[in-house]
C-alpha positions, 0 to 999 in steps of 0.5 A: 517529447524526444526519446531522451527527454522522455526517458529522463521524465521517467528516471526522474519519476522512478529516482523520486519514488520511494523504496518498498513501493518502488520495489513492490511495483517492480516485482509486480511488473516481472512477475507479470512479465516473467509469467507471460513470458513462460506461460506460467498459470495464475492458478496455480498461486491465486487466492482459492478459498477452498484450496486453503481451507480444505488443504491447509497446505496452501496458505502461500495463496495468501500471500503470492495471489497479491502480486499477480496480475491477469492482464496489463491493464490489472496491472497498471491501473493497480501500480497507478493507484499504488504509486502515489498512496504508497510513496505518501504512507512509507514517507510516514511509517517508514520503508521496513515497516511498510513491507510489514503492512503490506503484507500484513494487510494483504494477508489479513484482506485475503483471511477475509474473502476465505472467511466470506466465502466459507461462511456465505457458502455454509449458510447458503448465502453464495453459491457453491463456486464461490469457495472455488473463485481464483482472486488475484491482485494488489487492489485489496491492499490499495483499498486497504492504504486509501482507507488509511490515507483518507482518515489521516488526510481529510480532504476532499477528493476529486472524482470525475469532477465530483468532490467526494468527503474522504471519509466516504471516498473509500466506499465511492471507489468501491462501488465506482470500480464495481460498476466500470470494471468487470470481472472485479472481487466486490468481497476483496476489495470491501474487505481492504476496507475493512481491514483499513478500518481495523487499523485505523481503530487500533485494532491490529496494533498487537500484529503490528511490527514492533518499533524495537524489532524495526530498529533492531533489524535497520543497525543490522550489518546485513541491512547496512546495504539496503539503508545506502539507498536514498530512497529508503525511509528509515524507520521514524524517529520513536521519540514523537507521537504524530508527524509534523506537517509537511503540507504545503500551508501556502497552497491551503486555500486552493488544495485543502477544498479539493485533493484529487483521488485515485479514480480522479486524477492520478498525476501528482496525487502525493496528499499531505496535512496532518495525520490523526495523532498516534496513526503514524508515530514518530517523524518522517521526511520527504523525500528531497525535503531539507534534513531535519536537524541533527540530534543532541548527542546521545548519552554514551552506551545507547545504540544506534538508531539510524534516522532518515535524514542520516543517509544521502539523499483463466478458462475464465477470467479470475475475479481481480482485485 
């Protein structure tokens, strides 16, 4: 492939992806590259449950070990999974609202390993350096996203040529990405699925932002400049409650038997059908799909609601999630 055919493969892969996860791959690469450059130490913001626990000064560890990496292969194998589980959820939910979920998941998983640590130590289930093991990486959320994508899109997932029932696929990557990897958080990335789990069940719906809030911030004039972008998903449409399908019914017969996993094959892995009803509310639009049709005009006095389809288109090697 020539050097310009190959960088127009890659524009065109970067221009389709959408806008959170876009970004959010984005700062994980210069963060990566800004702390290799300047020698900057993950140990410094990696998830210490001590730290957090005994100082409770240091809750930024929440939040800043997510998007460290300890080496270039962490780091692409985390963005290569992000990538298509990413695009596929903030074309439902939206792109405001996915910066809230991840984080929201991310934070909740890492409460999680501090809980497990804290707890197995007190009871003398793990061994004192657990409270002191520095956990880093993206993959807590990932598992946390494959969790949900697998409950609103059930079909089987292919894994080294094996069909996996989505339901289960979930606990198959864990145990899969136990075995092939070293140095991996086992506590971390259970924990993704946990918290997967708590919002598919509704669980976290009082922690989720609230729709009134999303709208507020999108007719902002200080969001005005990120809602030009075309690749930014506008919050859905609050007048529905499920999506519509977007899955292409002509290709039900060969994909609906066998859709492609994280740990499978990653290229095209963009999953489509029917979410369960009330996991994403409202309507999303695909990304170069046709607009939806306009709206009725709404009555005078009602606020803007901006829609999708109205803008162009270590000394030790820390345990990684």
């Amino acid at each position: 492939m020539s050097t310009r055919g190959l960088g127009g493969y890659f524009s065109g892969w970067w221009g389709s992806m959408t806008f959170t996860t876009k970004f959010v791959m984005g700062m994980c690469i210069c963060i990566y590259v800004f702390n290799l450059v300047f020698g900057v130490s993950f140990y410094q913001y990696c998830n210490i449950p001590h730290q957090i626990v005994a100082t409770w000064r240091q809750w930024f560890r929440l939040v800043t070990s997510l998007f460290i990496h300890a080496g270039i292969l962490h780091l692409l194998f985390n963005m290569m999974a992000f990538y298509p589980t990413g695009c596929d959820i903030e074309r439902r939910v939206g792109s405001l609202n996915m910066a809230y979920l991840i984080l929201l998941f991310g934070v909740l998983g890492n409460l999680f390993v501090v809980a497990a640590s804290y707890i197995g130590y007190h009871l003398a289930i793990v061994a004192p350096t657990a409270m002191y093991q520095c956990q880093i990486g993206f993959s807590g959320v990932i598992f946390t996203l494959i969790t949900v994508e697998a409950h609103t899109n059930p079909h089987v997932r292919n894994m080294f040529g094996l069909s996996i029932p989505a339901v289960i696929y979930p606990w198959v990557a864990l145990i899969i990405a136990q075995l092939l990897m070293a140095n991996v958080s086992f506590v971390g990335h259970l924990g993704g699925i946990i918290v997967g789990y708590l919002y598919i069940g509704g669980a976290l719906r009082w922690l989720q932002l609230s729709p009134r809030i999303a709208l507020k911030i999108e007719g902002s004039s200080l969001f005005s400049r990120i809602l030009v972008y075309n690749s930014y998903i506008a919050h859905p449409d609050l007048g529905r409650q499920t999506l519509p399908v977007t899955f292409d019914h002509s290709q039900a017969s060969s994909s609906s038997s066998s859709s492609p996993g994280v740990l499978g094959s990653l290229k095209g892995m963009l999953p489509g059908g029917a979410p369960a009803p009330g996991t994403f509310p409202g309507q999303g639009r695909t990304l170069g799909s046709a607009p939806a049709p306009a709206p009725a005009p709404s009555p005078p006095g009602t606020p803007f609601v901006p829609r999708a389809d109205q803008y162009f288109p270590l000394p030790t090697a820390p345990p990684i999630s």
